[in-house]
ROTIMI-22708 format. One record per residue (C-alpha): residue in three letters; residue number from 1; x, y, z. Coordinates in nm, 3 decimals. Example, Ala and Ser with C-alpha at 12.3 -4.5 7.8 and 13.67 -1.06 7.14 Angstrom:
// residues 2
 resn resi      px      py      pz
  ALA    1   1.230  -0.450   0.780
  SER    2   1.367  -0.106   0.714
This chain:
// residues 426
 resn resi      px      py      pz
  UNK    1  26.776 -12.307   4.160
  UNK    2  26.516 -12.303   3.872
  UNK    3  26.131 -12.221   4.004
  UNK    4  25.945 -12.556   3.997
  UNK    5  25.637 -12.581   3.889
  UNK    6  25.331 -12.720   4.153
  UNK    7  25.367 -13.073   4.226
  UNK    8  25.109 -13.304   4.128
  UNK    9  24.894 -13.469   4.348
  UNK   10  25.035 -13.697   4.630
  UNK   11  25.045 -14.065   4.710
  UNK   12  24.676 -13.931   4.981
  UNK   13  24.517 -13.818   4.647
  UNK   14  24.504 -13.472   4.786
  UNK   15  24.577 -13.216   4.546
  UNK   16  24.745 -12.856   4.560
  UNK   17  24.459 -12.592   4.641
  UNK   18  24.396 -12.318   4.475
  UNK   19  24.524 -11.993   4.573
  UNK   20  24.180 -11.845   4.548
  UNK   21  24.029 -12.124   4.787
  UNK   22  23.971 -12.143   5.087
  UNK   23  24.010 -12.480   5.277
  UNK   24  23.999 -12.514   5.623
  UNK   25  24.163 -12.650   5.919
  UNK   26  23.871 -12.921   5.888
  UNK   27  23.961 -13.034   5.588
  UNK   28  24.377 -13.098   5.644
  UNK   29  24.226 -13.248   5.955
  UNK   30  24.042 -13.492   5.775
  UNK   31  24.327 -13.647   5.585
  UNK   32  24.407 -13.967   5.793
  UNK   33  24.776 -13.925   5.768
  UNK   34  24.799 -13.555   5.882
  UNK   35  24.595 -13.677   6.148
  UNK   36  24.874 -13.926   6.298
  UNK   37  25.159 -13.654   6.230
  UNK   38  24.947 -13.402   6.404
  UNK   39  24.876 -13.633   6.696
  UNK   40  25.211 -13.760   6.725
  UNK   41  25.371 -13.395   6.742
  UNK   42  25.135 -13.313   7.060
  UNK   43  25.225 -13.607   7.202
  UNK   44  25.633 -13.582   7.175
  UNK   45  25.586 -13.211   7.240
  UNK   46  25.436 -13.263   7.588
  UNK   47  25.653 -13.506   7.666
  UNK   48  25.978 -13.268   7.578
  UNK   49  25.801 -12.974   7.802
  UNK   50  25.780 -13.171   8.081
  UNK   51  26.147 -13.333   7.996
  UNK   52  26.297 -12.945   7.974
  UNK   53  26.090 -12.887   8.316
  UNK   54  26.242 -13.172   8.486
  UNK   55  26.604 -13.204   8.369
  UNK   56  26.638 -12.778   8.524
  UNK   57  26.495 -12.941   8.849
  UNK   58  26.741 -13.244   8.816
  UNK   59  27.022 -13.068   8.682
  UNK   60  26.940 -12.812   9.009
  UNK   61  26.933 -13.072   9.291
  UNK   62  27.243 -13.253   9.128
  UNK   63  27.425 -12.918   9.124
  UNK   64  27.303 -12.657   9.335
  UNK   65  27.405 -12.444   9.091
  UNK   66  27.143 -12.203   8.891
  UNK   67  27.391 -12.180   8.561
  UNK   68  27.417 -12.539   8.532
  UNK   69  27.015 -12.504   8.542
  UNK   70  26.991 -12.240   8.296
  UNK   71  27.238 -12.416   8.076
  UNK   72  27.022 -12.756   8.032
  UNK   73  26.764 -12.490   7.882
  UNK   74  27.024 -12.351   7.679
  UNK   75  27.140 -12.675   7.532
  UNK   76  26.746 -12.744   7.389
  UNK   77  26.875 -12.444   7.161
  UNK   78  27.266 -12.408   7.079
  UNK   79  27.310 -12.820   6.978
  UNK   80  27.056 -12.742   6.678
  UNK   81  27.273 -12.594   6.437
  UNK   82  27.517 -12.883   6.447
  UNK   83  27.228 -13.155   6.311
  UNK   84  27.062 -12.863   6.116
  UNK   85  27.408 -12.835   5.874
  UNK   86  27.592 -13.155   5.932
  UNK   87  27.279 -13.411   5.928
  UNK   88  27.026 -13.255   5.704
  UNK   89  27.073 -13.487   5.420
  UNK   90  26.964 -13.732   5.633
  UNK   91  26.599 -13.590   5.580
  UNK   92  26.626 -13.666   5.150
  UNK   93  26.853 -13.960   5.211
  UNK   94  26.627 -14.198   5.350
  UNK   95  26.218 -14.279   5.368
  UNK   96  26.038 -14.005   5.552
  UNK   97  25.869 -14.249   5.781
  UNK   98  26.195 -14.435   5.866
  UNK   99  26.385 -14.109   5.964
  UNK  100  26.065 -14.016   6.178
  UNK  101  26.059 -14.297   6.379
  UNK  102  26.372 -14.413   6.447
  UNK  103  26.425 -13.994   6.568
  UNK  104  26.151 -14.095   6.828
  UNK  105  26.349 -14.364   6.960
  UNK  106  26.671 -14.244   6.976
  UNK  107  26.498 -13.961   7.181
  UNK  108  26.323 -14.202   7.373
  UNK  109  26.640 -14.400   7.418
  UNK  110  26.851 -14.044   7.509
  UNK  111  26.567 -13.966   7.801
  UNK  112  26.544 -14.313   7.879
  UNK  113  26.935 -14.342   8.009
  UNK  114  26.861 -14.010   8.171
  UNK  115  26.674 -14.191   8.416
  UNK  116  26.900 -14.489   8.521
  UNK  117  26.952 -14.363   8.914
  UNK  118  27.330 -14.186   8.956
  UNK  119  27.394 -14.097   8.592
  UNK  120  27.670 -13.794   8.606
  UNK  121  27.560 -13.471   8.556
  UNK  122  27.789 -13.465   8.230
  UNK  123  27.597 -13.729   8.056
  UNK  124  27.255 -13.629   8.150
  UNK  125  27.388 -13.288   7.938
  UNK  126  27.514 -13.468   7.684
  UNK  127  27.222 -13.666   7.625
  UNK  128  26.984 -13.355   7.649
  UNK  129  27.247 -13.199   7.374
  UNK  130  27.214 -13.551   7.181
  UNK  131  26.823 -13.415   7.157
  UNK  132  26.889 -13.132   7.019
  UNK  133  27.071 -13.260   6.761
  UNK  134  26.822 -13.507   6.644
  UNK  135  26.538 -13.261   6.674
  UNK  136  26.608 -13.067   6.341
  UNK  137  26.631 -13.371   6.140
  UNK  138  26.295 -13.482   6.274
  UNK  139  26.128 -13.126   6.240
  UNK  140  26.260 -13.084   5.890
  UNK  141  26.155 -13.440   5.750
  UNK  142  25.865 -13.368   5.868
  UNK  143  25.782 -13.028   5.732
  UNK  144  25.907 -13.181   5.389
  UNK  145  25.664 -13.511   5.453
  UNK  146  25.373 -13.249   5.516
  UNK  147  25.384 -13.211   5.110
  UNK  148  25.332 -13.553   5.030
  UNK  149  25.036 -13.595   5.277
  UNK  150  24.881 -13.248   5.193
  UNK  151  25.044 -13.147   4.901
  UNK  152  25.229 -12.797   4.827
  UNK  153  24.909 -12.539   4.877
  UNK  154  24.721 -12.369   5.123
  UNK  155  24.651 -12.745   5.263
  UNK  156  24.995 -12.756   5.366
  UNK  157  24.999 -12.413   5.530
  UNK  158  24.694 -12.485   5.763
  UNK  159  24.843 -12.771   5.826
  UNK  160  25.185 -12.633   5.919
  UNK  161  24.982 -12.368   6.059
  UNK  162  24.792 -12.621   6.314
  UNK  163  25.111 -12.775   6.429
  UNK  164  25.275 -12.447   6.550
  UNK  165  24.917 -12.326   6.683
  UNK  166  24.944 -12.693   6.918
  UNK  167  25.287 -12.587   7.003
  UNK  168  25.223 -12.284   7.174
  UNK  169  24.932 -12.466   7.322
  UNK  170  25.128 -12.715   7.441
  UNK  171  25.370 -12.444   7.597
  UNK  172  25.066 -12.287   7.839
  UNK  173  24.969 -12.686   7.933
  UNK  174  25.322 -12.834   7.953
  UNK  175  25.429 -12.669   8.185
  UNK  176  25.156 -12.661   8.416
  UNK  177  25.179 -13.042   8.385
  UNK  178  25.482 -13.015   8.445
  UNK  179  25.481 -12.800   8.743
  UNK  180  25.194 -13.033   8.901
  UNK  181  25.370 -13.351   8.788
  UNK  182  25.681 -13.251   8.994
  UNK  183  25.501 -13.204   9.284
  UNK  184  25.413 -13.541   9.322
  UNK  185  25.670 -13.717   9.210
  UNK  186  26.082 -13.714   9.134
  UNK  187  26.242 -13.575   8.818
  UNK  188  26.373 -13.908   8.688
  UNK  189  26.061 -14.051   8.753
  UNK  190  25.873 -13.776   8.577
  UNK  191  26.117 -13.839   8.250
  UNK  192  25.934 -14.170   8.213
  UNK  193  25.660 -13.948   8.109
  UNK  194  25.859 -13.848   7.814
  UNK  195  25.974 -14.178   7.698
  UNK  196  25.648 -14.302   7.712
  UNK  197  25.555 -14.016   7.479
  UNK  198  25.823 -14.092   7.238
  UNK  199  25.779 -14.462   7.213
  UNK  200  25.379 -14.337   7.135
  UNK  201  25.481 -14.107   6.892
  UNK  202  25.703 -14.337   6.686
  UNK  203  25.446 -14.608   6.716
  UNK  204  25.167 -14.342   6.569
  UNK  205  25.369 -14.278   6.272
  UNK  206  25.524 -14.607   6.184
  UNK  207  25.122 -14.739   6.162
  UNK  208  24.935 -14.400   6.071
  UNK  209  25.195 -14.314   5.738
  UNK  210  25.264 -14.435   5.425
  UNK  211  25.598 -14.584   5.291
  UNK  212  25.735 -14.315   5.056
  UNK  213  26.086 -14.377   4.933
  UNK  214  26.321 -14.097   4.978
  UNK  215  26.378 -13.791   4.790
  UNK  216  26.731 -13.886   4.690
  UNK  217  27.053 -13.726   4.744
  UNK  218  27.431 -13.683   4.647
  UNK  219  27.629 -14.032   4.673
  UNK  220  27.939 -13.983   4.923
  UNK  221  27.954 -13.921   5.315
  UNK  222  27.635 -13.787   5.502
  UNK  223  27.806 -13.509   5.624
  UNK  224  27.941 -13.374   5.272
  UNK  225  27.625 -13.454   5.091
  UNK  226  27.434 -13.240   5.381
  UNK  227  27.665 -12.908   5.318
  UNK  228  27.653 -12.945   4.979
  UNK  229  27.250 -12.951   4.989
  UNK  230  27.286 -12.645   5.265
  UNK  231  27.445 -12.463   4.999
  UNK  232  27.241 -12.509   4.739
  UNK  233  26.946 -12.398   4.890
  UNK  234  27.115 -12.065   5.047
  UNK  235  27.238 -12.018   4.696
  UNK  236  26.898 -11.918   4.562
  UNK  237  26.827 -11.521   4.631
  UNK  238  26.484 -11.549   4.698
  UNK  239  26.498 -11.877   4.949
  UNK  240  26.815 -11.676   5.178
  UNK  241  26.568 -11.381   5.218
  UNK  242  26.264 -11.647   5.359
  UNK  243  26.467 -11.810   5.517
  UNK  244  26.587 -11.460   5.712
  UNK  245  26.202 -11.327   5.699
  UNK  246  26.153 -11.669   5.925
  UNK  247  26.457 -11.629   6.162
  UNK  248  26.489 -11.264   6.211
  UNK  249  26.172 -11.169   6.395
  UNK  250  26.193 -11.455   6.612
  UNK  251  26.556 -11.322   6.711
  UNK  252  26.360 -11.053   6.851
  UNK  253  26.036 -11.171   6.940
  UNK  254  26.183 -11.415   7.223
  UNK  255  26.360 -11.066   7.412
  UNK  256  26.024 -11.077   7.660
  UNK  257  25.964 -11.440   7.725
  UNK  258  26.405 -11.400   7.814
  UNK  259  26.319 -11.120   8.030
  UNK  260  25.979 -11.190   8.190
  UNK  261  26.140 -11.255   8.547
  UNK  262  26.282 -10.994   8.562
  UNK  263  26.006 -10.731   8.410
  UNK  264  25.758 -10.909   8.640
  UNK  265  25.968 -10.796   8.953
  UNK  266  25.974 -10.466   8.807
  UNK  267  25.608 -10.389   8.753
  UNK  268  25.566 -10.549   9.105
  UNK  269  25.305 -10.833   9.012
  UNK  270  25.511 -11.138   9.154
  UNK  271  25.445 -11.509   9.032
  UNK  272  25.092 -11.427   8.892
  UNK  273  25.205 -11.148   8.726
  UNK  274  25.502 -11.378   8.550
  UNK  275  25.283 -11.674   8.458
  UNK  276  25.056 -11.425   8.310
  UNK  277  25.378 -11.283   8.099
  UNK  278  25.507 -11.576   7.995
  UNK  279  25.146 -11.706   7.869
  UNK  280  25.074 -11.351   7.691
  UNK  281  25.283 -11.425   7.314
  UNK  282  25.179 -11.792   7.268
  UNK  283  24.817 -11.698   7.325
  UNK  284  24.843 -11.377   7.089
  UNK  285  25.032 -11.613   6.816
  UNK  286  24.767 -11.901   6.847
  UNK  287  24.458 -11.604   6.786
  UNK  288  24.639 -11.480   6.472
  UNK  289  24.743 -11.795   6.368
  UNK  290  24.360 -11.907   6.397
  UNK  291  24.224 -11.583   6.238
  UNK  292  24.461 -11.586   5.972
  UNK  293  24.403 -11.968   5.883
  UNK  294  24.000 -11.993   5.939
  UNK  295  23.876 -11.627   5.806
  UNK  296  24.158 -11.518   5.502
  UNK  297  24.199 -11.648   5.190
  UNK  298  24.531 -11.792   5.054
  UNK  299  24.556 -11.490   4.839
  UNK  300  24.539 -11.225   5.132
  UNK  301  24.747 -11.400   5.361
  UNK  302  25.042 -11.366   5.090
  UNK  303  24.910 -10.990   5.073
  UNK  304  24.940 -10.950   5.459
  UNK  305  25.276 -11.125   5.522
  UNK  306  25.557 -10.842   5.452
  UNK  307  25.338 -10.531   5.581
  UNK  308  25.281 -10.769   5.917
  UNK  309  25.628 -10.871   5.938
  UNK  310  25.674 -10.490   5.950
  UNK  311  25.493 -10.432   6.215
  UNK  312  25.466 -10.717   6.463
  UNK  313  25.751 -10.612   6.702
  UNK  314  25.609 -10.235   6.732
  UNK  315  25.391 -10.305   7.007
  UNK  316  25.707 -10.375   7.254
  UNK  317  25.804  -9.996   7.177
  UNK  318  25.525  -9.930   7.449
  UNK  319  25.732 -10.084   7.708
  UNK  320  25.951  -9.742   7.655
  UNK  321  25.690  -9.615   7.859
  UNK  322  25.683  -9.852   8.162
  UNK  323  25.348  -9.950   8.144
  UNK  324  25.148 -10.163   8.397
  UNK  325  25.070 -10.523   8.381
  UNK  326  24.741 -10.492   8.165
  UNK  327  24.895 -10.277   7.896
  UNK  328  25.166 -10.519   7.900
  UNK  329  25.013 -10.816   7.858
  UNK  330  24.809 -10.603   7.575
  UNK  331  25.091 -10.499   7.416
  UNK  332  25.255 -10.890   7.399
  UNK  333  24.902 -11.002   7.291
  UNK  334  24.935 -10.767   6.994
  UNK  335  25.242 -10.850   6.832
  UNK  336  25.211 -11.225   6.909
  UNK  337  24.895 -11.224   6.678
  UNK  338  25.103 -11.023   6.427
  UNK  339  25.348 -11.318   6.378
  UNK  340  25.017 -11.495   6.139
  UNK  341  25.264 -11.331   5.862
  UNK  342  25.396 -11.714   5.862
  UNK  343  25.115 -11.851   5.711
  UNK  344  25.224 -11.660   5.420
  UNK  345  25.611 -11.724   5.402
  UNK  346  25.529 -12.084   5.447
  UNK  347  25.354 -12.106   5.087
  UNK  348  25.623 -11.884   4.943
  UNK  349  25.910 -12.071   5.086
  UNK  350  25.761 -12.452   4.986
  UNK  351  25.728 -12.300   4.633
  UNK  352  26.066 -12.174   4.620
  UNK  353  26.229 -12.499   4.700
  UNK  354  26.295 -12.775   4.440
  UNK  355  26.137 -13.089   4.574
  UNK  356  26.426 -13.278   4.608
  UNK  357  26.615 -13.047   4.853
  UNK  358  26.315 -13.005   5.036
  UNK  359  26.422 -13.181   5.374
  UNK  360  26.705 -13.016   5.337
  UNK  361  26.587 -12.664   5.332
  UNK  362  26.329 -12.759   5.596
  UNK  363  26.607 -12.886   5.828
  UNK  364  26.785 -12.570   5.794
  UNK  365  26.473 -12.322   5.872
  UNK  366  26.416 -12.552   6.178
  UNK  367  26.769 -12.534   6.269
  UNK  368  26.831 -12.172   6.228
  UNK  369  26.551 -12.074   6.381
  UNK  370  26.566 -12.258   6.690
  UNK  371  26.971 -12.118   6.690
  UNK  372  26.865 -11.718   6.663
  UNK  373  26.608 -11.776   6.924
  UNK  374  26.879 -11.853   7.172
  UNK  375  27.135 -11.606   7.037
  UNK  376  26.838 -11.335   7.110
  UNK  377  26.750 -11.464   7.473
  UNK  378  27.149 -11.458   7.545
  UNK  379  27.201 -11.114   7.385
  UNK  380  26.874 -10.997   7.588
  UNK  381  27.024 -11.072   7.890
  UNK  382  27.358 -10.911   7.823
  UNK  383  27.203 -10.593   7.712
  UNK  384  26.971 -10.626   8.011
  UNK  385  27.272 -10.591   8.278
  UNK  386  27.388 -10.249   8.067
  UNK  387  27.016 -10.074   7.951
  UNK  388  26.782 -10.214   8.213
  UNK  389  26.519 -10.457   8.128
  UNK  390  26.232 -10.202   7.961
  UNK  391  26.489 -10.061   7.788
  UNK  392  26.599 -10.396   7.614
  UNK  393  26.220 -10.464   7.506
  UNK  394  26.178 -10.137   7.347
  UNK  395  26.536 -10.141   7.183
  UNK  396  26.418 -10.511   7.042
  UNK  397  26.136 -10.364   6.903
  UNK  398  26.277 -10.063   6.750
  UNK  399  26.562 -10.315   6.635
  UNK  400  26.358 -10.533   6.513
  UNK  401  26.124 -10.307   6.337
  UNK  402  26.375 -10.169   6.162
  UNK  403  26.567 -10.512   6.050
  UNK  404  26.179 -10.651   5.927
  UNK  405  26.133 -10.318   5.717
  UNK  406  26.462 -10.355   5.559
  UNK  407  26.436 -10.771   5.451
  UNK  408  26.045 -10.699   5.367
  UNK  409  26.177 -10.386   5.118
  UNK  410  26.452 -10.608   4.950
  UNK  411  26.190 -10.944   4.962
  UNK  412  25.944 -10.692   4.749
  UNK  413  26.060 -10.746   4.422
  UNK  414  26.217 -11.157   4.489
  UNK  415  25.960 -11.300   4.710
  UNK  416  25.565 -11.356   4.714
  UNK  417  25.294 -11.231   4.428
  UNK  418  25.612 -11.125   4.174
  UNK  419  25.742 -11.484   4.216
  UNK  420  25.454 -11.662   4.139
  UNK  421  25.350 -11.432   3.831
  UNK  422  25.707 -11.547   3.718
  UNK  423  25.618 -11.884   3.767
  UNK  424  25.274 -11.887   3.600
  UNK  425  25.440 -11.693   3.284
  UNK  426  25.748 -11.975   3.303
């Protein structure tokens, strides 16, 4: 693929910002149609917490059976590379806004039969795996519709920034909803909750974005013209290694959240002491995500991004030495802040891809990194049963570490400042 130069300004009038500027999250919050795609994704994202929360309980009192549990959560993952490769020319193929909201309401409409009272266990899963197939096509279109509303500079990094910052705060409030929600009334009736959310969120966007027409795409079957685009954007050097800086960490990241049951019954601390665990990461990724966003400038949070990729899975090397809750939650805290290098690889990828294979390639990060998250929880919990739980951590962090240092070495000389020197001289 040839390096594109920066597109001019969108359809909102808002115009790529410099790399030496500094805008912040107050100003991509002030462009009306970020607004209603910001408000929209807390609003579907709450609603798929609590969904996740209640189909386990469901899926539980149906089944009496804790692997047919586990599995409903493990379906929100696995089903994401099939729409991620197979239906991720949908997201150039048609209008932004249309793909956006008829995803809402074919998730609304997948929850929705969830509820009807004796549906089989086998189609509530298949429904829940009909999510995750959808989800990547909506996550990707709208990654790729972030450009026309806030063009392809640091605007559109705060504001990619600000949607993953509300989804690990929607994380620590989902599922206390959640939990509280159940308590008062029945899973089925709780799942209302999420169609209601849905139906909001499709209704926000059809009425709070523009028409845009669609990027384009091959002629020929869906399926076809969505391999063909997968190809094209893994066939570019620089976009493969991104794409790997954005999935491998993660891979790695996710081995404590997949063990924090059990690590909490080791160090002793009970429910408190899980809750606590399991709240530790998002809140260290939203405070380096909010640092990085309101205090750097464009230019050093490209500077930052490899040498923090390099480092933000040492702190679980501490858990070698069985430390106590506090240093624990320390240590999570730590390299959850570390994973601001984003900020950076999100300017650096959106400049790598041509704008026409944009949904594509923003299909495919969603896909594949949702995919490698659940690969790593699974693999956690098989090397779990052989090395013991503190044992996995550290090994994911020394793992990890290692895997970061070698894609940051080869992304040196393809990715980041050397790419865009290219680009100014081309």
């Amino acid at each position: 693929m040839q390096q594109r130069p920066a597109a001019p300004p969108g359809p909102t009038g808002t115009r790529t910002a410099a790399r030496d500027s500094a805008p912040g999250y107050a100003q991509a919050l002030a462009v009306p149609e970020f607004r209603a795609v910001f408000a929209a994704h807390a609003l579907s994202l709450l609603g798929v917490i609590v969904s996740e929360i209640s189909l386990s309980v469901l899926v539980y009192d149906l089944t009496g059976s804790p692997l047919m549990s586990a599995l409903t959560f493990a379906l929100g993952f696995l089903p994401y590379v099939v729409g991620g490769t197979l239906l991720a020319g949908i997201a150039d193929r048609f209008p932004a806004r249309r793909v956006l909201v008829v995803c809402d309401l074919v998730c609304a409409a997948c929850v929705a039969l969830m509820t009807v009272p004796g549906a089989h266990i086998g189609v509530v899963l298949a429904l829940r795996g009909a999510l995750a197939v959808v989800s990547p096509v909506f996550q990707g279109t709208r990654m790729a519709t972030l450009t026309d509303i806030l063009g392809d500079g640091d605007l559109f990094v705060l504001g990619r920034s600000l949607l993953r910052i509300v989804s690990q705060s929607a994380l620590l409030v989902g599922f206390g909803l959640g939990g509280l929600l159940l308590s008062a009334v029945s899973p089925r009736r709780a799942l209302l909750i999420t169609v209601g959310t849905f139906l909001v969120s499709a209704t926000v966007l059809r009425f709070g974005t523009r028409p845009r027409p669609a990027r384009g795409g091959a002629p020929g079957a869906l399926v076809g013209d969505s391999l063909r685009g997968s190809g094209q954007v893994l066939a570019d050097r620089r976009v493969r290694l991104l794409l790997l800086l954005f999935w491998v960490p993660p891979m790695f990241a996710v081995v404590p959240e997949a063990l924090a049951a059990p690590y909490a019954a080791a160090l002793g601390t009970g429910s408190t002491g899980l809750g606590l665990l399991m709240c530790a990461l998002p809140v260290g990724t939203v405070a380096g995500e909010l640092y990085a966003g309101s205090r750097l400038r464009p230019a050093a949070r490209e500077r930052i991004a490899l040498p923090l990729v390099c480092v933000t899975l040492l702190p679980y090397l501490g858990c070698a030495f069985h430390p106590g809750l506090a240093v624990s939650l320390l240590l999570l805290l730590l390299s959850g802040a570390g994973s601001a290098y984003t900020l950076g690889l999100d300017q650096w990828f959106v400049r790598a891809v041509p704008e026409e294979l944009r949904g594509r390639a923003m299909t495919l990060l969603t896909a594949g990194l949702m995919t490698i998250q659940g690969v790593g929880m699974a693999l956690a919990g098989v090397a779990a049963e052989f090395a013991g739980v503190t044992a996995t951590i550290a090994g994911a962090g020394v793992l990890g570490t290692a895997s970061c240092a070698l894609l940051a070495r080869a992304a040196r000389r393809g990715v980041g400042p050397t790419m865009d020197r290219r680009a100014r001289r081309g």
